[in-house]
C-alpha positions as CSV (number, residue, x, y, z in Angstrom):
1,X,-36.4,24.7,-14.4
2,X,-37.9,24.4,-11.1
3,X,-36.0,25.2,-8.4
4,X,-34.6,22.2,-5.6
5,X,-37.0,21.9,-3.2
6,X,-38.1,18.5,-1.1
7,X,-41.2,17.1,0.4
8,X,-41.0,16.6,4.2
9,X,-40.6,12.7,4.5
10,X,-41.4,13.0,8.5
11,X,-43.2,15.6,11.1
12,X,-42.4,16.5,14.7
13,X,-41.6,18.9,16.7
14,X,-37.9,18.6,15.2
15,X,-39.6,20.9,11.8
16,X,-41.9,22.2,14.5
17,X,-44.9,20.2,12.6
18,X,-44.5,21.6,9.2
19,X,-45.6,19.7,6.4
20,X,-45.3,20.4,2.5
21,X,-43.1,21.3,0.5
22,X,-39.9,23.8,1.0
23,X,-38.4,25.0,-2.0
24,X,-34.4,25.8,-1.2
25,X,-31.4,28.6,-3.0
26,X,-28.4,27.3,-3.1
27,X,-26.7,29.5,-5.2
28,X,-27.1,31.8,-1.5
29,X,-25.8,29.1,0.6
30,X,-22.1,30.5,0.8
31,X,-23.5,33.8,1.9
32,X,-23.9,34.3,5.7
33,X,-26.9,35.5,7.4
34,X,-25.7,38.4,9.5
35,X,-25.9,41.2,7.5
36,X,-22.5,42.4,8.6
37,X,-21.3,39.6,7.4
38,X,-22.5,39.4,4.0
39,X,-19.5,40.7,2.6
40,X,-17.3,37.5,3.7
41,X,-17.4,34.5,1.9
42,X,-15.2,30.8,1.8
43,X,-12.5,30.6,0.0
44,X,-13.1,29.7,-3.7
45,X,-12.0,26.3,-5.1
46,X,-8.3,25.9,-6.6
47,X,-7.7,22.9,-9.2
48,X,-4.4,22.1,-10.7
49,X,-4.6,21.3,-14.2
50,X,-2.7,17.7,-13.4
51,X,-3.7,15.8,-10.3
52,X,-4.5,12.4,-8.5
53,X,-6.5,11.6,-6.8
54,X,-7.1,8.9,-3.5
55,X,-9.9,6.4,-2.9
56,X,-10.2,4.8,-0.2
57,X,-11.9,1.6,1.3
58,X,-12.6,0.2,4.3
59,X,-13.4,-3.5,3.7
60,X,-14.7,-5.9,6.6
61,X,-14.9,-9.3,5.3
62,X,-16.5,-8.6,2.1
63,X,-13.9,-8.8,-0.3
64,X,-15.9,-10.1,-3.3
65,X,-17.6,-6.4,-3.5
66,X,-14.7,-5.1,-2.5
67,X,-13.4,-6.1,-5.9
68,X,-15.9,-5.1,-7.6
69,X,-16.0,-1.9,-6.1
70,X,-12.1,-1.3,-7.5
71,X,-13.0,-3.1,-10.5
72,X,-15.3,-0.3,-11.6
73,X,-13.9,2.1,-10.3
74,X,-10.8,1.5,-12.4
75,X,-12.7,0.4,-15.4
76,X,-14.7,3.4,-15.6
77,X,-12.5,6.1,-14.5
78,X,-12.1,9.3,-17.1
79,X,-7.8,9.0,-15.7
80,X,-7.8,5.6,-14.0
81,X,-4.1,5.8,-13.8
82,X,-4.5,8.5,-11.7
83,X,-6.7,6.6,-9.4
84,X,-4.5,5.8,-6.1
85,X,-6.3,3.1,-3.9
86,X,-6.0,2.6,-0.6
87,X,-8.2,-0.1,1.4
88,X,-8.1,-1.8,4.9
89,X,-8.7,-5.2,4.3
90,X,-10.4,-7.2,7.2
91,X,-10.5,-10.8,6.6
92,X,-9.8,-14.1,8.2
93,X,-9.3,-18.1,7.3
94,X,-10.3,-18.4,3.6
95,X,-12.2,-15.4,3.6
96,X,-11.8,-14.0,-0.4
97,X,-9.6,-10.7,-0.2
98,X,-10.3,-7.6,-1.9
99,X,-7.4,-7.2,-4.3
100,X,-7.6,-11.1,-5.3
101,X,-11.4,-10.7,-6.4
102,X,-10.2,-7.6,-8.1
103,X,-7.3,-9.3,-10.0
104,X,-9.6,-12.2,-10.7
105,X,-11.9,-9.1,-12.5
106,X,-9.8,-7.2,-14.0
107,X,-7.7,-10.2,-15.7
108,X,-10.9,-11.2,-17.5
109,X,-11.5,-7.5,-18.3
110,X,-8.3,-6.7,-19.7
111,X,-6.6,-10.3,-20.5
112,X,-3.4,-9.0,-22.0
113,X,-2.4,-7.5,-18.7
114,X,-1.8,-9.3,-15.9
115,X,-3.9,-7.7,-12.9
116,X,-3.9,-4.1,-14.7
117,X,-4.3,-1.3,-12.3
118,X,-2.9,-3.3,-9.2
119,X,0.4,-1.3,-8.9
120,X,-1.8,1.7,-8.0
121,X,-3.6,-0.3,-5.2
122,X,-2.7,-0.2,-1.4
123,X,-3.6,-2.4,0.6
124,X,-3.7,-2.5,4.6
125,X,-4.3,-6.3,5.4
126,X,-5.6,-6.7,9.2
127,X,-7.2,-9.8,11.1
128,X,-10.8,-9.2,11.4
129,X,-10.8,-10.9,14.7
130,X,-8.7,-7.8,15.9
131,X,-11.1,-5.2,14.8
132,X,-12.7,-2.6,17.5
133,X,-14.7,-0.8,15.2
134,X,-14.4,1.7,12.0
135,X,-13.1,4.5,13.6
136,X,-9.8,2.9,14.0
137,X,-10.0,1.3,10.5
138,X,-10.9,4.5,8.6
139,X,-7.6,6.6,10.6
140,X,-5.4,3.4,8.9
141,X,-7.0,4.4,5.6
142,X,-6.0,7.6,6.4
143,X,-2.3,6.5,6.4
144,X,-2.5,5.3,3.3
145,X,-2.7,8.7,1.7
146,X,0.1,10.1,-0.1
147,X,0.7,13.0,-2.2
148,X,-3.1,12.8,-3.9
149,X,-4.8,16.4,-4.3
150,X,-8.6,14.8,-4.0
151,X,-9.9,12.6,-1.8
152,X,-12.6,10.1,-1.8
153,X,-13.8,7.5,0.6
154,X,-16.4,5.3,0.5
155,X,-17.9,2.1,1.5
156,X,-16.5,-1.4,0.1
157,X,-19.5,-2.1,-1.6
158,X,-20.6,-0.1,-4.4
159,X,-21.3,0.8,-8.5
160,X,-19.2,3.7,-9.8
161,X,-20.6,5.2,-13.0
162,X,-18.2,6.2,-16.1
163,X,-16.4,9.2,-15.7
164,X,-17.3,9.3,-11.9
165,X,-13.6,10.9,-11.0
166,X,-13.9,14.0,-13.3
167,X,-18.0,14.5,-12.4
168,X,-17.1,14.3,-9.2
169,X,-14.9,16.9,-9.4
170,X,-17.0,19.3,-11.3
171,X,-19.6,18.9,-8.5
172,X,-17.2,19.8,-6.3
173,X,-16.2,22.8,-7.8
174,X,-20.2,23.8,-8.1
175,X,-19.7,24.5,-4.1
176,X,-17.3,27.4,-4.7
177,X,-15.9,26.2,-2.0
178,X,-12.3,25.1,-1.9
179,X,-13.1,23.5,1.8
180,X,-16.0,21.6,0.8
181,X,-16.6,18.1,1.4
182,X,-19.0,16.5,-0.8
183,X,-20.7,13.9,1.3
184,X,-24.3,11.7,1.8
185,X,-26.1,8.3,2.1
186,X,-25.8,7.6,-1.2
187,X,-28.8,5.9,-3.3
188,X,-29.3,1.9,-3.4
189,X,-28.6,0.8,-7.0
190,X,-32.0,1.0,-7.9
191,X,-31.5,4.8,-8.1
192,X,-29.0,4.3,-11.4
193,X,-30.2,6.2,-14.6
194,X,-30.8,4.4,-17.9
195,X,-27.6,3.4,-19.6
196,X,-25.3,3.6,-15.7
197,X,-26.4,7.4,-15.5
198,X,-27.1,9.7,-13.3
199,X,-30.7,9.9,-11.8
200,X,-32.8,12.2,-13.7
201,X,-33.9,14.9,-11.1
202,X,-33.2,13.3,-7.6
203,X,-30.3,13.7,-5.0
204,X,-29.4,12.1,-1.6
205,X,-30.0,15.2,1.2
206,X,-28.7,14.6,4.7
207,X,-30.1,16.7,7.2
208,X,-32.5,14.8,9.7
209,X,-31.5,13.2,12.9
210,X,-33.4,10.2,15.0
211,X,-31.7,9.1,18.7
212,X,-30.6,11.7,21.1
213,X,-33.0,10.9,23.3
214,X,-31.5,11.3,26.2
215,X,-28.4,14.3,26.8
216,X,-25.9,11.0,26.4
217,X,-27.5,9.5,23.7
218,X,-25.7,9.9,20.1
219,X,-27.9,11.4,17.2
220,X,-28.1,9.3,13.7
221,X,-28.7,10.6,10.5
222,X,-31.2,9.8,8.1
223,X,-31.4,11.5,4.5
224,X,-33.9,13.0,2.2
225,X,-34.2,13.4,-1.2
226,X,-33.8,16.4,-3.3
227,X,-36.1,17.2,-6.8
228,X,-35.0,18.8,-9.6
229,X,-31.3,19.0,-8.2
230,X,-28.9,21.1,-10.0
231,X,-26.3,22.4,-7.3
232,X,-24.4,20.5,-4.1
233,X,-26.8,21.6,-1.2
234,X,-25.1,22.5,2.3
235,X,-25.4,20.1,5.2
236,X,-25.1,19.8,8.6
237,X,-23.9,16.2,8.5
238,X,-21.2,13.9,7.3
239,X,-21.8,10.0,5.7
240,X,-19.5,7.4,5.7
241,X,-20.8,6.4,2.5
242,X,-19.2,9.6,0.4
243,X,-17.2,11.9,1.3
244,X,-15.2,13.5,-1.5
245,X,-13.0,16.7,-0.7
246,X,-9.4,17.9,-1.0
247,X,-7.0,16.0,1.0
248,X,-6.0,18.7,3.5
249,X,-9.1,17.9,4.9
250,X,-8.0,14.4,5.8
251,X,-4.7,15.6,6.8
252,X,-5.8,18.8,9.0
253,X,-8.6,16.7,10.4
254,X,-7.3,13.6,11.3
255,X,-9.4,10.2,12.3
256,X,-9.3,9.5,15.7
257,X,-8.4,6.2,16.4
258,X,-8.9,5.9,20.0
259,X,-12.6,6.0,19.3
260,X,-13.0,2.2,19.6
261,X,-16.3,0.5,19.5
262,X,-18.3,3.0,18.6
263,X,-20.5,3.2,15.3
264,X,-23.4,5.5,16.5
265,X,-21.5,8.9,17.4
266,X,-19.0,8.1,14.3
267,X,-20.2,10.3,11.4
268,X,-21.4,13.1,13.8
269,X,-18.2,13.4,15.3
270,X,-16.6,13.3,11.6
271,X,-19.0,16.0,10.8
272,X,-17.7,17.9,13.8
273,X,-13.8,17.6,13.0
274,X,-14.2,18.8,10.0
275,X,-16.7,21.7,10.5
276,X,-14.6,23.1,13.5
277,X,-11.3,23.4,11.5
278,X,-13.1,25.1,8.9
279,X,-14.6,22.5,6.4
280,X,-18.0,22.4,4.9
281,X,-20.4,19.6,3.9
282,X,-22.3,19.7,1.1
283,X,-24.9,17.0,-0.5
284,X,-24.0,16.2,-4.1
285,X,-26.3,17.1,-7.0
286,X,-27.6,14.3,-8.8
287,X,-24.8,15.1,-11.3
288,X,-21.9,13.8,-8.5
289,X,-24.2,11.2,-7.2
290,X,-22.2,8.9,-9.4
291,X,-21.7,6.0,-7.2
292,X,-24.4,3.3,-5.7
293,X,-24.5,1.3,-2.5
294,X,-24.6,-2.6,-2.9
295,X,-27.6,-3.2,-0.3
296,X,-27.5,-6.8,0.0
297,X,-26.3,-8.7,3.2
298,X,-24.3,-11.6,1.4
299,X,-21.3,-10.6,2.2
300,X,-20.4,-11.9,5.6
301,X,-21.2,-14.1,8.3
302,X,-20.8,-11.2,11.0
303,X,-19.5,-7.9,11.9
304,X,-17.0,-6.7,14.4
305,X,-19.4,-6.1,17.0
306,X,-19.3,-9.8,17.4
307,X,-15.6,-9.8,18.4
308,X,-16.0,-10.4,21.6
309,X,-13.1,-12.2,22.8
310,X,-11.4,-9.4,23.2
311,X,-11.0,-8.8,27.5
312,X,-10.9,-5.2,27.1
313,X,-13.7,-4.3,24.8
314,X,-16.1,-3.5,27.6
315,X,-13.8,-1.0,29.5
316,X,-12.2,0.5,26.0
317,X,-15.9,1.1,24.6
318,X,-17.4,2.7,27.6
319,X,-14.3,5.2,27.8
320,X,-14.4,5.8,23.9
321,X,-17.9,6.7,24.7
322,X,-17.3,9.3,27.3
323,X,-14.2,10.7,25.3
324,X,-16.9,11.3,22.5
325,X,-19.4,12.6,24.6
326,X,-16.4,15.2,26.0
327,X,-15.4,15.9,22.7
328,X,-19.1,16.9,21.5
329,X,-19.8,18.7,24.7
330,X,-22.0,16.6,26.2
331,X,-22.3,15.7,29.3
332,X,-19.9,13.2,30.6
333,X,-20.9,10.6,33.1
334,X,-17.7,8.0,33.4
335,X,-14.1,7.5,33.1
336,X,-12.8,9.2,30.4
337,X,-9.9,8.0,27.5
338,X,-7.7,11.5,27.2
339,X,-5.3,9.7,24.9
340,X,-3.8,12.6,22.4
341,X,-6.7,14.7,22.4
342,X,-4.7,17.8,21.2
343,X,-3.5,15.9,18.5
344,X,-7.0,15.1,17.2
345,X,-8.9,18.0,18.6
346,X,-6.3,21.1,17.7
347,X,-7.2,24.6,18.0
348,X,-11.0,25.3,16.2
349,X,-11.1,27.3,13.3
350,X,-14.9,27.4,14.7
351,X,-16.5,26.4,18.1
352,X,-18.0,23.1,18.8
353,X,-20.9,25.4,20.0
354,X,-21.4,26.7,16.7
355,X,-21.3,23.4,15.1
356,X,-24.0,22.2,17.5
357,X,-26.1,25.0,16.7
358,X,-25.3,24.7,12.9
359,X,-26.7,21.2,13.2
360,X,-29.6,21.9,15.4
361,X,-28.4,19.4,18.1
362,X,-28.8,20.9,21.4
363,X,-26.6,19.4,24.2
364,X,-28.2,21.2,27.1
365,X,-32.2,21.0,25.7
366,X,-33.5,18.1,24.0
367,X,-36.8,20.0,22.8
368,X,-34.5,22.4,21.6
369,X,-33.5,19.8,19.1
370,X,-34.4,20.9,15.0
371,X,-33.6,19.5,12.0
372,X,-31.2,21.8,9.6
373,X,-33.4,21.1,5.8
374,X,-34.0,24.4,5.0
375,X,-31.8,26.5,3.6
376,X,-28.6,27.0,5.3
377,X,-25.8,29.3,5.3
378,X,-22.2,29.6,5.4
379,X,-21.0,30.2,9.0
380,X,-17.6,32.8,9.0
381,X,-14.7,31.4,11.0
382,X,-13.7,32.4,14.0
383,X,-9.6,32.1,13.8
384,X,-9.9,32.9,9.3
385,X,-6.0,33.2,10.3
386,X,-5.8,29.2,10.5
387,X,-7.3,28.8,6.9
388,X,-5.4,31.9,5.6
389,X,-1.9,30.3,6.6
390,X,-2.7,27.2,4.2
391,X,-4.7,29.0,1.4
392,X,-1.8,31.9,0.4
393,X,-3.8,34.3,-1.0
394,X,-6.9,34.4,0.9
395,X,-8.3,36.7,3.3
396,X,-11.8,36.7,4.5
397,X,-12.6,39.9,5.0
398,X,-11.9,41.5,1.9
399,X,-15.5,42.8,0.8
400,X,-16.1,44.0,4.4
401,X,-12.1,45.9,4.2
402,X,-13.5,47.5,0.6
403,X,-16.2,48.7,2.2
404,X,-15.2,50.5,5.8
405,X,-11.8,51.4,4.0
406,X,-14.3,54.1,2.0
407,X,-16.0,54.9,5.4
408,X,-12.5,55.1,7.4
409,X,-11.2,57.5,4.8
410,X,-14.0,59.6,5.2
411,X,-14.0,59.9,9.0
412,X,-10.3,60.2,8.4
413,X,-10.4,63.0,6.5
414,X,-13.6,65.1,9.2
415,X,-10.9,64.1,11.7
416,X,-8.0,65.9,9.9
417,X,-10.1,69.0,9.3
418,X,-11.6,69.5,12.6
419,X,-8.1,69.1,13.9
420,X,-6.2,71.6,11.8
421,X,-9.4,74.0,13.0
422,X,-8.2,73.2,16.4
423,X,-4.0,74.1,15.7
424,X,-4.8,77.3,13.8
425,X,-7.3,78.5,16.9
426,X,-4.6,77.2,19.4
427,X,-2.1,79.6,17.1
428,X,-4.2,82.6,17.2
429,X,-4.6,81.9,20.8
430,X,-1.0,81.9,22.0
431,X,-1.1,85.8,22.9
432,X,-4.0,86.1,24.5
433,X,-3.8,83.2,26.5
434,X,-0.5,83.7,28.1
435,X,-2.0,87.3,28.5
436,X,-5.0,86.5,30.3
437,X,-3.3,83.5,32.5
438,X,-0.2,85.8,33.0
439,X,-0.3,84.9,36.7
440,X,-1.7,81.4,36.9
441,X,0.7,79.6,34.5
442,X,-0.6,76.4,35.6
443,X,-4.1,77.3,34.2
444,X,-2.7,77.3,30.7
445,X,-1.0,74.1,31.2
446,X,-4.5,72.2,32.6
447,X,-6.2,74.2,29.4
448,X,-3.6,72.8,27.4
449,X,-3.5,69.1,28.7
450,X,-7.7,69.5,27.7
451,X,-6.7,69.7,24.3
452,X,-4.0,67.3,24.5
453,X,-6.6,64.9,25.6
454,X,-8.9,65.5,23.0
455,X,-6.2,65.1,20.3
456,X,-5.4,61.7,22.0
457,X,-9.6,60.5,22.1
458,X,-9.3,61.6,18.0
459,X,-6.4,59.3,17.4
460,X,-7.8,56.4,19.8
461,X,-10.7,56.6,17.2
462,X,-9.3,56.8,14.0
463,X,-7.2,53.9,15.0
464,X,-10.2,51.5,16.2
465,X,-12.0,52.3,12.5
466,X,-8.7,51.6,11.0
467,X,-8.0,48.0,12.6
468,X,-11.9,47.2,12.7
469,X,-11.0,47.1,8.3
470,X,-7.9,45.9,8.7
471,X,-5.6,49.0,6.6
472,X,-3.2,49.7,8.7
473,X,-1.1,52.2,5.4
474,X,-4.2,54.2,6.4
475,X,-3.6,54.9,10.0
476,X,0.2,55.2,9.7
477,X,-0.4,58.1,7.0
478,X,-2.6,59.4,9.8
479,X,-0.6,59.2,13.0
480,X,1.8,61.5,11.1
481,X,-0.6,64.0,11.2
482,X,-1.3,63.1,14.6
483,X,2.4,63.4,15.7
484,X,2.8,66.8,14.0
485,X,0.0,68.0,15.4
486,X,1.5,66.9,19.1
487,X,4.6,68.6,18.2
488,X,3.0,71.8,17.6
489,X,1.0,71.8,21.2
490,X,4.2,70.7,22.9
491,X,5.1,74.1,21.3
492,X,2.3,75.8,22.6
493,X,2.9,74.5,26.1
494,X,6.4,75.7,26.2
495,X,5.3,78.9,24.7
496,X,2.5,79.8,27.1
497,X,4.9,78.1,29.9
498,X,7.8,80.4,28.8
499,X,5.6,83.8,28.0
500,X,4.0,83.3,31.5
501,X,7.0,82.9,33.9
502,X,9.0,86.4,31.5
503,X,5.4,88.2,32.7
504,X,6.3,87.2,35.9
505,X,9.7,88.4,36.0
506,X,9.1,91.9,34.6
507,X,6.4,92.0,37.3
């Protein structure tokens, strides 16, 4: 089999001209590139043998796909019943709503069961007329999450293949990555296999960016596609249009609602959330590419941009903006919504720097701009503490503390030898010392206090190899040594102290 590889669609200085084709290694993608870092790795996936599992969908006055969208979703499900749906309705005046066109489905499907499946559908039904934009609509789809283990949203509008739940999850575990987040622009349904398959060789890649033109203007994504894909791929970016993961990911990473009015900005700022408390995206194979986007425009008469009666929209959009731009680190050029930023913005498990540069997006340089298709790598996290608190069980440095624990031991053990050289001199030396000094007793303590010191700088160092691996049993057994060894120059000092003050006296 060949290996994945893609054909630059585009050229610029963004792939600094190249052309051709780049052949890619996936199965290296969870190592990182500094070599004293290739010993750390994510931590690996963890699947209970019973779960559920959410979906979620954001609907804005299209509820005749948006039933379909459930309809096969339940239909051709490996464990439909545990399928939990969740989906933000938008609708107004006679528009058709999504559960109705569902029922109307599945009661022709299954006619011996009055709207099967509906029990396990949730449903958030808002005026459209109200709506300021998905941000705020995909953090109330958040709220309709319960106790499901997986987590997929989506777009209101597409085909789901058979057995989509359980390939999904396979593909998912392919990442070896229990904070991945399989996510894309998913294929138009054009893209299905023979018989509602997978495709044959292709996958959905995101990893170019157009906009960011200017240091306040918001990048969007565009996608590639993938040959002869066999494993997820890593990614910079986030799509609305997939995004499949555990459900601590919604839940550590929550939606910011306060984002209103802004669709350009929203995946990259998703993509950020997650990346900085320790989440990584990854393009499906073609194997979990197993749902399609309805690409037709029949669905509604307009979208919420045109909902402009509301007073405020002007003022609350121009300080959403400026909040993301804050948030991204970009510059900031206007009032400013601060509205719960810890709440949404915690602590980072990694920097928003680092996410920029993981994305190639430069805030500061727009030249510097460079689009992250070749092969990339798993970045280590900066606080590992924040993910280890969650994940009982993990550490991140347990290949690195394997290693230096071998080299600790071993400068451990020069240490301890070259100090017991130093006691059984200093024992031999007691007589002739206290001798030779016999009238300057406070030359034998300064010569002492010398090799007090030195026994201080040997500890200082054993202990800095000792936390650098993190085995602490290592340096107590050590600082007994230590401690005895302090015990027997105290001795010393009294000694030669003692002997030089009797010389005295007989003098």
């Amino acid at each position: 089999i060949e290996p994945q590889s893609f054909v630059w669609p585009d050229t610029g200085y963004r792939n600094d001209f190249k052309t051709g084709r780049v052949f890619l290694d996936p199965l290296s993608q969870n190592t990182p590139l500094a070599p004293d870092h290739h010993g750390l790795r994510p931590p690996t996936p963890r699947i209970p043998d019973v779960f559920d599992l959410f979906l979620g969908l954001p609907a804005y006055r299209d509820g005749r796909r948006c039933g379909y969208t459930l309809f096969t979703a339940y239909s051709l499900a490996t464990h439909p019943y545990r399928v939990h749906a969740g989906v933000v309705d938008q609708t107004q005046d006679d528009d058709v709503k999504c559960l109705d066109e569902y029922c109307r489905l599945a009661n022709e499907e299954w006619p011996d069961v009055t709207c099967k499946y509906k029990e396990l559908i949730r449903v958030d039904a808002r005026d459209s007329r109200k709506s300021d934009g998905p941000i705020s609509v995909r953090a109330g789809m958040q709220k309709l999450i319960q106790d499901e283990e997986f987590c997929l949203t989506t777009d209101a509008h597409m085909q789901f293949l058979p057995h989509w739940d359980t390939e999904l999850l396979i593909d998912w575990n392919r990442t070896q990555n229990e904070m991945a987040v399989l996510s894309t622009y998913v294929f138009g349904y054009e893209k299905i296999g023979p018989n509602k398959t997978v495709p044959t060789s292709q996958s959905s890649h995101l990893c170019m960016f157009g906009g960011h033109n200017s240091f306040t203007d918001m990048p969007w994504f565009s996608r590639l596609t993938i040959e002869n894909s066999e494993l997820p791929q890593m990614s910079p970016f986030w799509g609305g249009g997939l995004s499949f993961s555990k459900c601590h990911a919604e839940k550590r990473a929550p939606i910011d609602p306060h984002m209103t009015w802004i669709f350009i900005g929203e995946e990259f700022l998703r993509a950020m959330q997650l990346w900085t408390q320790g989440y990584d995206m990854y393009s499906p194979s073609r194997y979990g590419l197993v749902l399609f986007h309805n690409e037709t425009k029949e669905h509604t008469r307009d979208n919420w941009q045109s909902n402009d009666d509301n007073r405020d929209k002007m003022t609350d959009g121009a300080q959403a903006y400026e909040r993301l731009k804050m948030v991204l680190h970009f510059e900031v050029t206007g009032p400013v919504n601060g509205k719960e930023l810890p709440k949404y913005y915690p602590r980072p498990v990694r920097s928003v720097e680092a996410f920029l540069n993981f994305t190639g997006i430069s805030p500061t340089d727009l030249q510097a701009d460079r689009w992250r298709c070749e092969q990339q790598h798993w970045v280590p996290y900066d606080a590992p503490e924040m993910v280890e608190s969650f994940l009982q069980g993990y550490r991140m440095r347990p290949a690195l503390g394997s290693v230096g624990l071998q080299e600790t031991r071993v400068a451990l053990k020069k240490l301890e030898e070259e100090n017991h050289a130093l006691l059984v001199w200093m024992d031999s030396a007691v007589g002739s010392n206290a001798t030779r000094h016999a009238d300057t007793p406070d030359g034998l303590v300064v010569e002492v206090q010398n090799l007090l010191l030195e026994l201080r700088a040997a500890s200082s160092v054993t202990a800095e190899k000792a936390q650098l691996v993190g085995d602490r049993n290592v340096l107590m057994d050590y600082t007994e040594v230590i401690a005895v060894q302090l015990v027997l120059v105290v001795a010393f000092v009294a000694v030669c102290v003692f002997r030089s003050k009797a010389i005295g006296t007989n003098k």
